[in-house]
C-alpha positions, 0 to 999 in steps of 0.5 A: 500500500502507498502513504496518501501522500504519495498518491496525491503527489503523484496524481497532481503531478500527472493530472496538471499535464491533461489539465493545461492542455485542456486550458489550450485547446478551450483559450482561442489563443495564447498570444501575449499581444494585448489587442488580440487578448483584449478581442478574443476577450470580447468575442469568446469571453467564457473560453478564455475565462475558463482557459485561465482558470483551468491554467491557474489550477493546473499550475497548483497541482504541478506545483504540487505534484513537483514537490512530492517528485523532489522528495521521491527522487532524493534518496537517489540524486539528492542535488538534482532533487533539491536543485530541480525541486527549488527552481521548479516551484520558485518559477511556477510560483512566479509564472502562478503571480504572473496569470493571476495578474492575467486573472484581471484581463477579463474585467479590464476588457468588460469595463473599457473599451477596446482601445482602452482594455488593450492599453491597459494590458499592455502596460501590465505586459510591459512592466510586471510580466516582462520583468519577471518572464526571465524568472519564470525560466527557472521552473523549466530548468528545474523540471529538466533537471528532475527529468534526469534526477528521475534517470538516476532513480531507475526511470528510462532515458527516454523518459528522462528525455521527455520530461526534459524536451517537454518542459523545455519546449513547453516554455517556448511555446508559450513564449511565442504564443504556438498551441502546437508547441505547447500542446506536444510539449505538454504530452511529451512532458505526461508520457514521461512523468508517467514512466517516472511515476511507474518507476518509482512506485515499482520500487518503493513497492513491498517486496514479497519474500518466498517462504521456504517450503517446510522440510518433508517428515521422517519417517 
């Protein structure tokens, strides 16, 4: 049996993957250009709302899911854990700040008027998000890294491999606004995170030891 710890760690690892991908495919687009925001604000205001909220959750959970992997992997590769784990939350955490900052976009669009709504977007994107975008760039640096933390534990290299492209690629789509990438990036980043959670469990199971077969009587 596993602690309930274990599984929820490594259900929120493995849930938030599906659950951003379902954000990208419901938002009509990830671009960062404050017009387009603000008119497909307008024009399908429910899916980009949704979209939003559906991301902000996904990141809880990885979040979460990435702290239980940090501590899974430790025992094996304490350094990579304890690297990977710090920058990985220390960059959702700021990519988390920067969408609840993206939370507000809604009520501007709805309150102003177009030109109005996209000027102010703009100046949020130009000041607090365009500062911290270089920071977010440490959650996928520390994810790659409990990729190969994950190898050293027993996982496959393909995995591995997988968790590194993905993270690394998700960060990319979302920089340029590409579904496509992201979308990839995030099955690449499941499909590993899986093997990894398989390994794992494979080997923190009980083993179950044979018993000797009692000897036969003397007659």
């Amino acid at each position: 049996m596993f602690s309930r710890s274990t599984i929820a760690g490594a259900l929120a690892l493995l849930t938030a993957p599906i659950v951003v991908i379902v954000s990208v495919l419901i938002q009509t687009t990830l671009s960062g250009d404050s017009a387009t925001e603000v008119t497909a604000l307008t024009s399908h205001h429910t899916a980009m709302v949704a979209g939003v909220a559906l991301n902000i959750t996904a990141l809880v959970l990885l979040i979460a899911g990435i702290i239980w992997l940090a501590f899974a992997v430790a025992p094996h590769s304490p350094r990579l854990a304890l690297a990977g784990g710090v920058l990985s939350v220390f960059g959702l955490l700021v990519v988390l700040f920067e969408n609840s900052l993206d939370a507000a976009a809604p009520a501007i669009a709805a309150t102003l008027g177009r030109a109005q709504a996209a000027a102010v977007l703009d100046h949020v994107h130009s000041g607090a998000i365009s500062a911290l975008e270089p920071l977010s760039l440490a959650g996928d640096i520390g994810i790659a890294l409990l990729g190969i933390a994950a190898v050293k534990a027993g996982a496959p290299r393909w995995a591995g491999a997988a968790i590194v492209i993905g993270a690394l690629g998700e960060g990319a789509g979302f920089a340029t606004g590409t579904k496509a990438v992201v979308i990839v990036s995030f099955v690449l980043l499941f499909a590993g995170l899986l093997q990894v959670v398989r390994t794992l469990a494979i080997s923190s199971a009980p083993r179950v030891v044979a018993q000797p077969a009692p000897a036969a009587a003397v007659s």
